[in-house]
C-alpha positions in Angstrom: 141.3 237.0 134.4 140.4 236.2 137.9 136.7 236.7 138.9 137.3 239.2 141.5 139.1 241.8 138.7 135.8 240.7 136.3 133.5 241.6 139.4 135.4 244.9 140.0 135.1 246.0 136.0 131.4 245.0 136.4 130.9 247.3 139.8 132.8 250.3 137.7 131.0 250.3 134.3 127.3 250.0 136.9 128.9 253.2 138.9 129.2 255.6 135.9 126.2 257.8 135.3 125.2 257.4 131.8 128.1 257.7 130.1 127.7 258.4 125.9 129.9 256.5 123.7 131.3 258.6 121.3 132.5 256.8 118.4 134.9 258.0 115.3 134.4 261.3 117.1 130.5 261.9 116.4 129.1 264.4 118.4 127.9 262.9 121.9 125.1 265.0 122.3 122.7 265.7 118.8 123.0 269.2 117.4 123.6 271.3 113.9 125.9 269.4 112.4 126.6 270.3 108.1 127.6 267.5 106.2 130.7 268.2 103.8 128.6 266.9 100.5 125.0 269.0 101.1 126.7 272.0 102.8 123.2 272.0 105.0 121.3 271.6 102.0 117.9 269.7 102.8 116.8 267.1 100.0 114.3 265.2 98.9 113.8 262.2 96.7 110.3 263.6 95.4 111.9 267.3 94.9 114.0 265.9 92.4 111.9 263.1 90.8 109.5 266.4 90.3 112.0 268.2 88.6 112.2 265.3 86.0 108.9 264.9 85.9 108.8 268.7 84.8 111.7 268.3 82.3 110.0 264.9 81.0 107.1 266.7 80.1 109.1 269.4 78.1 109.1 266.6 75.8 105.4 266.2 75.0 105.3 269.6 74.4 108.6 269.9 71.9 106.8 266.7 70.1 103.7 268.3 69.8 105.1 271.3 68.6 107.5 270.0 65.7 104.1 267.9 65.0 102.1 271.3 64.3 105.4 272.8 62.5 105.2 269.2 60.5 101.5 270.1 59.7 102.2 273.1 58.9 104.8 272.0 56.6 102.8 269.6 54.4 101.1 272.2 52.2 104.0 273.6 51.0 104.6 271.8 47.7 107.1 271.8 45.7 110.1 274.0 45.8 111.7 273.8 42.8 111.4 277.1 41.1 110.9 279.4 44.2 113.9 280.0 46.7 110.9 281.1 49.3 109.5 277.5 49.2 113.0 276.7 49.7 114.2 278.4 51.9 111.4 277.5 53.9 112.0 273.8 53.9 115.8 274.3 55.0 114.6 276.5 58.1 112.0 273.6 58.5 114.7 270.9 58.5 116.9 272.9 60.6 114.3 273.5 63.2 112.9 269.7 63.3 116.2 268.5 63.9 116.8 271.4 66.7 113.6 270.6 68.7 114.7 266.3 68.5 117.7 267.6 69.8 116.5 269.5 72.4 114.1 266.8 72.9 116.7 264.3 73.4 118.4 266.8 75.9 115.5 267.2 77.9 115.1 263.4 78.5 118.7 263.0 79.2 118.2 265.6 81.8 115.2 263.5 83.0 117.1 260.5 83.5 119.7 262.1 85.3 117.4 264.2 87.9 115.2 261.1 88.0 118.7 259.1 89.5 119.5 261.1 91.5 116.1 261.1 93.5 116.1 257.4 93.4 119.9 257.0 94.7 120.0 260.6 96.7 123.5 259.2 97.0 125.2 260.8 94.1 127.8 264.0 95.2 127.2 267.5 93.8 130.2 266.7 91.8 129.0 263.1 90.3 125.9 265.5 89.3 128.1 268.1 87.6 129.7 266.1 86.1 126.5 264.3 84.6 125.1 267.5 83.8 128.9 268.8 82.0 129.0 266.0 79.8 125.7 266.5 78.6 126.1 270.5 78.0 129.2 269.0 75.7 126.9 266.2 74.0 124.0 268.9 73.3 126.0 272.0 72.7 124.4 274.8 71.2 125.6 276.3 68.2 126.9 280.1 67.9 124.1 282.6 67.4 124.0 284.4 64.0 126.7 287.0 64.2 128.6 285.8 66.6 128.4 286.5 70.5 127.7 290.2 72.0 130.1 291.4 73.7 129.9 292.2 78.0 126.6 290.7 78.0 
């Protein structure tokens, strides 16, 4: 390239007014644009370690109560003899092992909530999709009688 041509390229590009670069076809000029993952939706990293802050302490209170439904357990004595005492102990069982589970399921749901502050990178589906698997891992069993119909 001769240095004339270089000079005259020079003298064009110091000619032009300002000129934006628009690159990948961004907007030139900043205004309301939506992004395809948030849909507009504003977020925060401490809105959502908040919310598994609130769900983590779901769990001291589900361990606190099964320890008062423990307590309240221990005086029951032996059941051999009266299907009360028994009966008592198999809803007692049942509803231990419910409130680990839900306990579990709440701390799950910590973790996940917890993530996704930290990364704020994770897709609404990537969350679903967290969130699905742990409906199917903690699934909640049929009510007695079955389900109500049109509710």
């Amino acid at each position: 390239m001769a240095w004339d041509e270089w000079e005259q390229i020079k003298a064009d590009v110091g000619n032009r007014q300002s000129e934006a670069m628009q690159i990948n076809h961004v907007p030139v000029e900043p205004g309301p644009s939506v992004s395809a993952v948030t849909g507009g939706l504003a977020s925060s990293k401490k809105a959502w370690l908040t919310a598994g802050d609130g769900v983590g302490s779901l769990r001291k209170s589900i361990g606190d109560a099964l320890t008062k439904l423990e307590t309240g357990q221990a005086g029951l004595g032996a059941q051999s003899g009266c299907q009360s005492a028994a009966a008592q102990k198999e809803l007692y069982e049942s509803w231990k092992r419910y409130g680990k589970d839900v306990s579990k399921r709440c701390g799950s749901l910590q973790k996940i909530l917890e993530q996704v502050g930290h990364d704020l990178l994770m897709t609404d589906e990537a969350v679903k999709t967290e969130v699905d698997k742990l409906k199917a891992q903690y699934a909640d069993t049929d009510a007695v009688g079955g389900q109500a119909k049109d509710r």
